[in-house]
Gaussian input, Z-matrix of N, CA and C with variables (Angstrom, degrees):
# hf/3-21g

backbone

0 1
 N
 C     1     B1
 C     2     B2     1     A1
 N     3     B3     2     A2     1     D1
 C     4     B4     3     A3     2     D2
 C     5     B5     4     A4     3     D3
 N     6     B6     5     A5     4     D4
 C     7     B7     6     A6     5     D5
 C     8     B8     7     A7     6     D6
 N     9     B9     8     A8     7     D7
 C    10    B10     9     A9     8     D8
 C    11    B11    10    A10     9     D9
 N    12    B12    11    A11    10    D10
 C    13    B13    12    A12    11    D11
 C    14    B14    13    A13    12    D12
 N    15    B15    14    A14    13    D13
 C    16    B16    15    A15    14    D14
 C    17    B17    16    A16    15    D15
 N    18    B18    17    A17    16    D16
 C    19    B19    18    A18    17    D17
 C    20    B20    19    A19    18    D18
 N    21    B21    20    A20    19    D19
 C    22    B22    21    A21    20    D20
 C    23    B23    22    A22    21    D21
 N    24    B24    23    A23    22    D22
 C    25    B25    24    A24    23    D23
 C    26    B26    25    A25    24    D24
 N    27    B27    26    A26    25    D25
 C    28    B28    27    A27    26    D26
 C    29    B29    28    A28    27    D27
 N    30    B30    29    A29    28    D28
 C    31    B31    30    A30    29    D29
 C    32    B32    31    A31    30    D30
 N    33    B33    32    A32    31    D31
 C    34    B34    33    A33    32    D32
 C    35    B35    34    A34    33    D33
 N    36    B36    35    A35    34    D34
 C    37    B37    36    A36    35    D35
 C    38    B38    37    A37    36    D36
 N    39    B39    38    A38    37    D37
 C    40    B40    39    A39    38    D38
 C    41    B41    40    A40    39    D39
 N    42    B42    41    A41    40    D40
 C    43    B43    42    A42    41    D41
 C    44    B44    43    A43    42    D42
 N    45    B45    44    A44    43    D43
 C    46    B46    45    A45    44    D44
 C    47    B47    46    A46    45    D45
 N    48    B48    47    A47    46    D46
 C    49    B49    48    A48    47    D47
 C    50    B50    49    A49    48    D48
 N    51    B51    50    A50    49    D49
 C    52    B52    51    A51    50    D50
 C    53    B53    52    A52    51    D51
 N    54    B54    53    A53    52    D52
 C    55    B55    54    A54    53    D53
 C    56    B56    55    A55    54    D54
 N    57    B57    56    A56    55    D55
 C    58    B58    57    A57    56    D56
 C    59    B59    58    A58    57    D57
 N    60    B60    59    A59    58    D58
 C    61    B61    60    A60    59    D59
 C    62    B62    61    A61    60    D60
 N    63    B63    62    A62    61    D61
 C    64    B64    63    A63    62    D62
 C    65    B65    64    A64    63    D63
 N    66    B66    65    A65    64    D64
 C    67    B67    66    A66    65    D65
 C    68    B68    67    A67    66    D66
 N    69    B69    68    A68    67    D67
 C    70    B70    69    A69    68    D68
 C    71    B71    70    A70    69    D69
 N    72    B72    71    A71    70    D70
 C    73    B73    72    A72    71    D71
 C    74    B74    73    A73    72    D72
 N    75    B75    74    A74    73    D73
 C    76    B76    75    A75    74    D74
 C    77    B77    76    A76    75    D75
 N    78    B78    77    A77    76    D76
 C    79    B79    78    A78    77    D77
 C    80    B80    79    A79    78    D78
 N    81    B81    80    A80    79    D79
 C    82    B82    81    A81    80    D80
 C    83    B83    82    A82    81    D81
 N    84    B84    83    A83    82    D82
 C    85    B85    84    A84    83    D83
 C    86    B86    85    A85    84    D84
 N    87    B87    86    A86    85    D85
 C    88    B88    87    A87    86    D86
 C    89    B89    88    A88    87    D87
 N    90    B90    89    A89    88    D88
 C    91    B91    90    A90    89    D89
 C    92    B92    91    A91    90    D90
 N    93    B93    92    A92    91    D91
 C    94    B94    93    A93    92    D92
 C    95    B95    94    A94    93    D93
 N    96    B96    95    A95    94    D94
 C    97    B97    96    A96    95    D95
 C    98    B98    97    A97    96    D96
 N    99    B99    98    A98    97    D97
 C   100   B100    99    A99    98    D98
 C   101   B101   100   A100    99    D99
 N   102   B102   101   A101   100   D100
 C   103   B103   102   A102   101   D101
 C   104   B104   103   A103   102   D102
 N   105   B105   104   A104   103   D103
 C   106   B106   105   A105   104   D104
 C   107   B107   106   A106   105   D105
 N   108   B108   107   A107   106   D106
 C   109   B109   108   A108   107   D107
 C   110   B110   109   A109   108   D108
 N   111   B111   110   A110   109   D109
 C   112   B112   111   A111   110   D110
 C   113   B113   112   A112   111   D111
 N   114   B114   113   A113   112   D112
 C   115   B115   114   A114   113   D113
 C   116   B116   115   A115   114   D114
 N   117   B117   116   A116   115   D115
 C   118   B118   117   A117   116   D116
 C   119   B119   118   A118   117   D117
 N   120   B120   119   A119   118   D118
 C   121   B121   120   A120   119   D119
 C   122   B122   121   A121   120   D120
 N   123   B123   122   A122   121   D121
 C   124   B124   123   A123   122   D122
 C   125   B125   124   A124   123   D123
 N   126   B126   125   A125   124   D124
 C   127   B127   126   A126   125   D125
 C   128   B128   127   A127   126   D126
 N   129   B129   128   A128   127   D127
 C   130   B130   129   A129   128   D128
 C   131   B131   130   A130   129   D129
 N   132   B132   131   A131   130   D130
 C   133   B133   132   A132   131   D131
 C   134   B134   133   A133   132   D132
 N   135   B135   134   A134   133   D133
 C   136   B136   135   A135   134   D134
 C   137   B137   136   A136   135   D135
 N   138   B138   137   A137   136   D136
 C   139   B139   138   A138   137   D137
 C   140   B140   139   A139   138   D138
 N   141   B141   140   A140   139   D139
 C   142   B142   141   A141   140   D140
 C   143   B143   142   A142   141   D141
 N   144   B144   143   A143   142   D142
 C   145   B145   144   A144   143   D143
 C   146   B146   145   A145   144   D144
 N   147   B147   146   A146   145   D145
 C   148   B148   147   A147   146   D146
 C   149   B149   148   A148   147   D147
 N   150   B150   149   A149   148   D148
 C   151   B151   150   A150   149   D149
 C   152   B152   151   A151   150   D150
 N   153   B153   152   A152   151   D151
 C   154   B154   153   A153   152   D152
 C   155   B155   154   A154   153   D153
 N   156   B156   155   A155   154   D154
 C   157   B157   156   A156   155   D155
 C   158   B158   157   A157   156   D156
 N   159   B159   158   A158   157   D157
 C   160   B160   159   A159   158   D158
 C   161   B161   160   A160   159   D159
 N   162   B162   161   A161   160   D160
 C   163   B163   162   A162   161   D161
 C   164   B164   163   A163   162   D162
 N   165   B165   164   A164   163   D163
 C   166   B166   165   A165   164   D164
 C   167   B167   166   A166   165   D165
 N   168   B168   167   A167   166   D166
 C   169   B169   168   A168   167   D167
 C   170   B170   169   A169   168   D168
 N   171   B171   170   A170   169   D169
 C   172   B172   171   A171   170   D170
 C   173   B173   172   A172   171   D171
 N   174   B174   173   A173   172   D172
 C   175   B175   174   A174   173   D173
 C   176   B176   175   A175   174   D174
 N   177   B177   176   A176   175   D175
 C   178   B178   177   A177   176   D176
 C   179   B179   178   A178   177   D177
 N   180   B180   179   A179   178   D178
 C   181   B181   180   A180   179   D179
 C   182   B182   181   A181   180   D180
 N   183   B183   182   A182   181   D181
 C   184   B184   183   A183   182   D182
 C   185   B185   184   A184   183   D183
 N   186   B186   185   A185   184   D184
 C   187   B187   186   A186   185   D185
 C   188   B188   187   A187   186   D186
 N   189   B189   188   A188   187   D187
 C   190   B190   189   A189   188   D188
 C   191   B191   190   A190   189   D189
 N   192   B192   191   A191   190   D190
 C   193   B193   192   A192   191   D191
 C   194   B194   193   A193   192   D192
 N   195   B195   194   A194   193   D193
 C   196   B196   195   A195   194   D194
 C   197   B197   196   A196   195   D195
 N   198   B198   197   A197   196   D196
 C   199   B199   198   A198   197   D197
 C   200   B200   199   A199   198   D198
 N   201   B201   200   A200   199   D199
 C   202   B202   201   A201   200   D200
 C   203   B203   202   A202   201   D201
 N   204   B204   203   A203   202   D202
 C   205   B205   204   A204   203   D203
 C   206   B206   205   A205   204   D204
 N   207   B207   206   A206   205   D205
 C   208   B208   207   A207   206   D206
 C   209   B209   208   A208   207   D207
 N   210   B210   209   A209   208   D208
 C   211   B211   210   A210   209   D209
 C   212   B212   211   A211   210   D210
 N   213   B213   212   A212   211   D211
 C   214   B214   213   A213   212   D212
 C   215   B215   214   A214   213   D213
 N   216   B216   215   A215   214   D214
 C   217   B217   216   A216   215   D215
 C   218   B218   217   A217   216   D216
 N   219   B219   218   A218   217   D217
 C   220   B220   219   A219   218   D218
 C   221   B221   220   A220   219   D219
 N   222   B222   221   A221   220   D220
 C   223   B223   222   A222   221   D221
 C   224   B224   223   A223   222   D222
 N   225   B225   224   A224   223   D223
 C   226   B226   225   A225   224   D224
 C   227   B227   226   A226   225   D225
 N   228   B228   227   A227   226   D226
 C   229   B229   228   A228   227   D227
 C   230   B230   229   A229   228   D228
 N   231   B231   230   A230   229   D229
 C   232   B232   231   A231   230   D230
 C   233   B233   232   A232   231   D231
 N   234   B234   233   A233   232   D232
 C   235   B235   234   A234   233   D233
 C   236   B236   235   A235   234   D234

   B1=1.4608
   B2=1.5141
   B3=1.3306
   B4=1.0712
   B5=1.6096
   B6=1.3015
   B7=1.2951
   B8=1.2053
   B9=1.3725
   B10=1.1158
   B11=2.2218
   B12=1.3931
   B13=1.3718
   B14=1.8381
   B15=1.4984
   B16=1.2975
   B17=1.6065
   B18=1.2175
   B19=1.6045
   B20=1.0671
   B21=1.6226
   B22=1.7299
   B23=1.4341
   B24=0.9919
   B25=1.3332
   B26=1.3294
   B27=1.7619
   B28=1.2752
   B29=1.9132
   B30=1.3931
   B31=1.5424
   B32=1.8459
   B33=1.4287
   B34=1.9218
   B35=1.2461
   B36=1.4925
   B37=1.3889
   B38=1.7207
   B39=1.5578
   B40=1.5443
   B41=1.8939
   B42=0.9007
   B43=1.6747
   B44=1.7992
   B45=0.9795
   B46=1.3453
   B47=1.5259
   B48=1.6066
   B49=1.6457
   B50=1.9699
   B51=0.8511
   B52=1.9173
   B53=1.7163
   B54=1.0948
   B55=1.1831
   B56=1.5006
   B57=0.6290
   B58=2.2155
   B59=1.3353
   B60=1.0594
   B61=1.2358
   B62=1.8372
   B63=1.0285
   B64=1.7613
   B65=1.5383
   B66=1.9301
   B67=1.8873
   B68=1.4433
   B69=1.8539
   B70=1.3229
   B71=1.6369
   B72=1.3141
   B73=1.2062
   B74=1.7426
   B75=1.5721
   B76=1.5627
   B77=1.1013
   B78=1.6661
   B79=1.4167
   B80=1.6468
   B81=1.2318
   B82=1.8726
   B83=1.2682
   B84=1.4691
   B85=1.7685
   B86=1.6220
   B87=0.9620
   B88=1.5559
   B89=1.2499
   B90=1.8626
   B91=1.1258
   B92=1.4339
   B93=1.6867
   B94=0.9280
   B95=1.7309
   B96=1.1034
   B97=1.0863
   B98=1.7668
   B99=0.7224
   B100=1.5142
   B101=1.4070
   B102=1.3053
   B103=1.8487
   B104=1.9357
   B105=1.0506
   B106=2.0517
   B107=1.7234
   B108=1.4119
   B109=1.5507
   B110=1.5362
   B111=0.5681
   B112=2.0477
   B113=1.6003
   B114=1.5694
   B115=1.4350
   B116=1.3102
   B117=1.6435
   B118=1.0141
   B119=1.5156
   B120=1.5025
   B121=1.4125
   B122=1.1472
   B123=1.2432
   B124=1.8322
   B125=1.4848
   B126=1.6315
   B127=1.3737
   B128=1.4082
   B129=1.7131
   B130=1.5344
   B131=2.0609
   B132=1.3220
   B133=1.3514
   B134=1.7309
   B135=1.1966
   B136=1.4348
   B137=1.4653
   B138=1.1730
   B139=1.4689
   B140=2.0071
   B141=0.8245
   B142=1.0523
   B143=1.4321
   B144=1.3747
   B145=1.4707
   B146=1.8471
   B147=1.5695
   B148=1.3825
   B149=1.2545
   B150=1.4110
   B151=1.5995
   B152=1.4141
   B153=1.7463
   B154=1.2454
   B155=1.9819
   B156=1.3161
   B157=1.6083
   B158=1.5526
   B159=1.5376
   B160=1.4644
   B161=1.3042
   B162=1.5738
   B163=1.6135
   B164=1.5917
   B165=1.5176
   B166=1.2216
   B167=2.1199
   B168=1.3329
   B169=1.4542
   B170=1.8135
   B171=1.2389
   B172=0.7428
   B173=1.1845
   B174=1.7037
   B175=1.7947
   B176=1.3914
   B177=1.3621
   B178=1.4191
   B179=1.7027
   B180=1.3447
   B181=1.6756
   B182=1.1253
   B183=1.0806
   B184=1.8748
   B185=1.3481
   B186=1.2699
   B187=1.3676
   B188=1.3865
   B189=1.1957
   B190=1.3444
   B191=1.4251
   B192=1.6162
   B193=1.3410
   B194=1.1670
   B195=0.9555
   B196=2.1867
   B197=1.4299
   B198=1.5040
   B199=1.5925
   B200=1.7863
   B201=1.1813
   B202=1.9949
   B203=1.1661
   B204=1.4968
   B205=1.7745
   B206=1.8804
   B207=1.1863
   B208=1.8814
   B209=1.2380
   B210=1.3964
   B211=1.5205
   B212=1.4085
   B213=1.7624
   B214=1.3670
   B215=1.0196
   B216=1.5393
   B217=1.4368
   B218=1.4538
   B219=1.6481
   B220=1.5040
   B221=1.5338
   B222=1.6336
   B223=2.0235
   B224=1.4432
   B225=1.6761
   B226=1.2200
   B227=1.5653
   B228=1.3061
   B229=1.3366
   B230=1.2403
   B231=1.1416
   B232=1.5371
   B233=1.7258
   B234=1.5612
   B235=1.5260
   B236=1.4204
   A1=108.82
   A2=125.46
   A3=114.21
   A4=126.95
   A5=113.72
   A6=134.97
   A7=139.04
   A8=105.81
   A9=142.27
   A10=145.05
   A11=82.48
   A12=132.53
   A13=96.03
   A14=110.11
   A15=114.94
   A16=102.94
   A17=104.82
   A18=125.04
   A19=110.61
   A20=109.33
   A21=105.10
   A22=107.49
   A23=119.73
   A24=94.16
   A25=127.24
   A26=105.71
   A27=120.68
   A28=104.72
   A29=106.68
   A30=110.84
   A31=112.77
   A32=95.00
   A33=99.72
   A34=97.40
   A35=116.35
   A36=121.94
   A37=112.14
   A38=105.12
   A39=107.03
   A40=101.96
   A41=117.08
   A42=128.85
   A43=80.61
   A44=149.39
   A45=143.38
   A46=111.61
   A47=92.86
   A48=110.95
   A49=87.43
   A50=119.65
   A51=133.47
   A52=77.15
   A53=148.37
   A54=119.80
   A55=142.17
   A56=130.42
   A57=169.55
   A58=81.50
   A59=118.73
   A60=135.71
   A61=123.52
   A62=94.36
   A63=113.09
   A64=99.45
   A65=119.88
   A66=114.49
   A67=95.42
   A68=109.25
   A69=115.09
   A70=98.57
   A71=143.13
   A72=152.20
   A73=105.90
   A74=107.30
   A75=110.17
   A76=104.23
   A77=118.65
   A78=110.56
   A79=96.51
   A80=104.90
   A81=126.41
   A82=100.07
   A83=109.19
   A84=130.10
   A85=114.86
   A86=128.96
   A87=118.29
   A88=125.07
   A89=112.33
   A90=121.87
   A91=117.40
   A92=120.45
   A93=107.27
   A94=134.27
   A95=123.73
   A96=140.21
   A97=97.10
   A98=127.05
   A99=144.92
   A100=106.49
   A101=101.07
   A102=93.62
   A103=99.03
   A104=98.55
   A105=89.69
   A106=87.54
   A107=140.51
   A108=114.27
   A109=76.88
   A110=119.24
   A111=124.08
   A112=99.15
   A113=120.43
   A114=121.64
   A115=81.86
   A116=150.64
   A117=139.57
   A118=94.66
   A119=120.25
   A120=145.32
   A121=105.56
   A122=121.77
   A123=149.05
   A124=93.03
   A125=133.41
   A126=97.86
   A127=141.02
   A128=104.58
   A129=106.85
   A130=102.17
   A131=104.85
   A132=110.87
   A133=114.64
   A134=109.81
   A135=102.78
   A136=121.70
   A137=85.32
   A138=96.87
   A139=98.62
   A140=129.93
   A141=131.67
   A142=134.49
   A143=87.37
   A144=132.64
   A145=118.35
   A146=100.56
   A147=104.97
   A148=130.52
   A149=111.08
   A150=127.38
   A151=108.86
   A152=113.94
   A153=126.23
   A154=119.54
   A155=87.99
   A156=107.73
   A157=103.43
   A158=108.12
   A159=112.81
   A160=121.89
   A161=100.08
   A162=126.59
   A163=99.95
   A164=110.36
   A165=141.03
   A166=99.37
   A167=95.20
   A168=93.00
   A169=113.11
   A170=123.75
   A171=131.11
   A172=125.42
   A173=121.47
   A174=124.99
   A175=115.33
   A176=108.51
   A177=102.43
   A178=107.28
   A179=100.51
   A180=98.52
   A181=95.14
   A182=136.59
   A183=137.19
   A184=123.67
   A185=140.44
   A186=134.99
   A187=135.50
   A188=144.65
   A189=140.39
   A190=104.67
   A191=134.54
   A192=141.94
   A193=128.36
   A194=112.63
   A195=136.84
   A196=95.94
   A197=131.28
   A198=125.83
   A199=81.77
   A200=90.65
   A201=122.11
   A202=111.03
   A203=108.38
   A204=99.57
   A205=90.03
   A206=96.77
   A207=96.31
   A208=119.48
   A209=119.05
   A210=119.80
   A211=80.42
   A212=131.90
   A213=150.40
   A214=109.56
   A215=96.79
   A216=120.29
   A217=123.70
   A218=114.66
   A219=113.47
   A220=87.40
   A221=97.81
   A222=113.71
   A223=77.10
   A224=114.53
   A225=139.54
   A226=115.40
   A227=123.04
   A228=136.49
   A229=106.70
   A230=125.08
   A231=138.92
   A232=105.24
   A233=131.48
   A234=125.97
   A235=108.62
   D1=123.49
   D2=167.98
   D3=-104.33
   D4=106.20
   D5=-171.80
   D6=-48.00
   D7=-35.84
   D8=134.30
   D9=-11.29
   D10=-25.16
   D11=-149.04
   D12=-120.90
   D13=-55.25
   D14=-170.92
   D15=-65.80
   D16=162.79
   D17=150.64
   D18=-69.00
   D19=-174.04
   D20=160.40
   D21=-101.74
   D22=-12.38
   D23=165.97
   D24=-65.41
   D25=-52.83
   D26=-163.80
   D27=-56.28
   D28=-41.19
   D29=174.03
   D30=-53.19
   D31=-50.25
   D32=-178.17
   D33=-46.26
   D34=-60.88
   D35=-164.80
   D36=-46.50
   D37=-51.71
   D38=-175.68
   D39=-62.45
   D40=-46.76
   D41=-156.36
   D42=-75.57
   D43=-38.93
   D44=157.93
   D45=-26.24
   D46=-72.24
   D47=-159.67
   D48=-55.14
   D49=-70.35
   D50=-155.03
   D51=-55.21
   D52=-67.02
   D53=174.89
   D54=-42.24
   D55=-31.58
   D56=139.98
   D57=-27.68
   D58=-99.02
   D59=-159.47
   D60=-39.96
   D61=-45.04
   D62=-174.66
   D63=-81.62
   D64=-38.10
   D65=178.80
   D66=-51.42
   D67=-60.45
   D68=-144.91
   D69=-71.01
   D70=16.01
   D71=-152.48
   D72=13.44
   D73=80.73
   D74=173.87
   D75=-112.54
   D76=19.95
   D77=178.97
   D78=-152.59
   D79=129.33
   D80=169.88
   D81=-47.39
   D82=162.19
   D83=167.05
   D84=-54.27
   D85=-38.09
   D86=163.22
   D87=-51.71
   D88=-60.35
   D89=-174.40
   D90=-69.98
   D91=-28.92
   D92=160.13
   D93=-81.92
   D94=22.75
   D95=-176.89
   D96=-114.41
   D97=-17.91
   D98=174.44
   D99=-86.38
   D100=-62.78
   D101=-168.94
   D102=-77.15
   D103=-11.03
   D104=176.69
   D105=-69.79
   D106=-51.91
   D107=-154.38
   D108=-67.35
   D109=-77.64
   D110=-153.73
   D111=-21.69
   D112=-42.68
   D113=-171.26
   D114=-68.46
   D115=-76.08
   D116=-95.57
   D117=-95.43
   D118=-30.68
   D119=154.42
   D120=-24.07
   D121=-89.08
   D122=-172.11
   D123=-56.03
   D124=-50.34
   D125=172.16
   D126=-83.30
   D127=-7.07
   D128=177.14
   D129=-65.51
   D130=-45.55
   D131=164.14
   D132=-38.54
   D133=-49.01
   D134=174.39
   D135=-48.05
   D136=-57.11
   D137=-156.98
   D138=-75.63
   D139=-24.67
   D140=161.57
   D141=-27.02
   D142=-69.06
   D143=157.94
   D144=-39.33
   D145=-62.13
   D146=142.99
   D147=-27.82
   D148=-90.94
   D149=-171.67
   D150=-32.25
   D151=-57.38
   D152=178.93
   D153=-47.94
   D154=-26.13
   D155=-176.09
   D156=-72.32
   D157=-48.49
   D158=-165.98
   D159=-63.97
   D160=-37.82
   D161=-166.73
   D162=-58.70
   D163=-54.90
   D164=-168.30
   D165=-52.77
   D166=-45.79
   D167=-173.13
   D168=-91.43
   D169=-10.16
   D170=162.01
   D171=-74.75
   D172=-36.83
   D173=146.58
   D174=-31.83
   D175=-42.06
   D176=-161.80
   D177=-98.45
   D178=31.02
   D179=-176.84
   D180=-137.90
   D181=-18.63
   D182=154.47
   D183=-20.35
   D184=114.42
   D185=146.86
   D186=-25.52
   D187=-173.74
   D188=143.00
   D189=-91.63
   D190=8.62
   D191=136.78
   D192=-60.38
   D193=-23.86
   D194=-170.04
   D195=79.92
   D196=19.35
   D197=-171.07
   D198=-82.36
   D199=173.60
   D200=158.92
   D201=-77.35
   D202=133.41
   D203=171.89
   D204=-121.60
   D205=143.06
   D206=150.35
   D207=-98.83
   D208=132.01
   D209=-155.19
   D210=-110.65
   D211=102.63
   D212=114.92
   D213=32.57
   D214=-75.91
   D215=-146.96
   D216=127.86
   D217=-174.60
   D218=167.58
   D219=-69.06
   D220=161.66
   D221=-171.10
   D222=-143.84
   D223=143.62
   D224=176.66
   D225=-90.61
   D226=113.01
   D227=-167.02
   D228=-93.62
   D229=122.59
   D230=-152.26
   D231=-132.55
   D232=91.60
   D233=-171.10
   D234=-101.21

């Protein structure tokens, strides 16, 4: 599977199922030893996916200081 390839959803979704599968024991000691790299795959992809997400939102909360801002929100202007 190349993971790589997935979304995050579509990966959550798979890394879901291979979990499902291995509680409800629908898969033998090989295969489940098989579908753990595939999970472990799909979640480094997750989390990847993440990080890339965070970085991304944290750009956009930067100053023209390079500080952090927390963006509130719209604020109600009252004259």
């Amino acid at each position: 599977m190349a993971a790589k390839r997935l979304t995050f959803e579509e990966a959550l979704a798979n890394l879901e199922a291979i979990v499902k599968d291995v509680e409800e024991g629908k898969v033998g000691l090989e295969d489940s030893i098989r579908r753990y790299e595939e999970g472990m795959k799909l979640l480094k992809h997750c989390r990847a996916i993440l990080s890339q997400a965070e970085l991304k939102i944290q750009k956009l909360q930067e100053t023209a200081d390079g500080e952090l801002q927390v963006d509130a929100g719209p604020t109600e202007e009252t004259t």
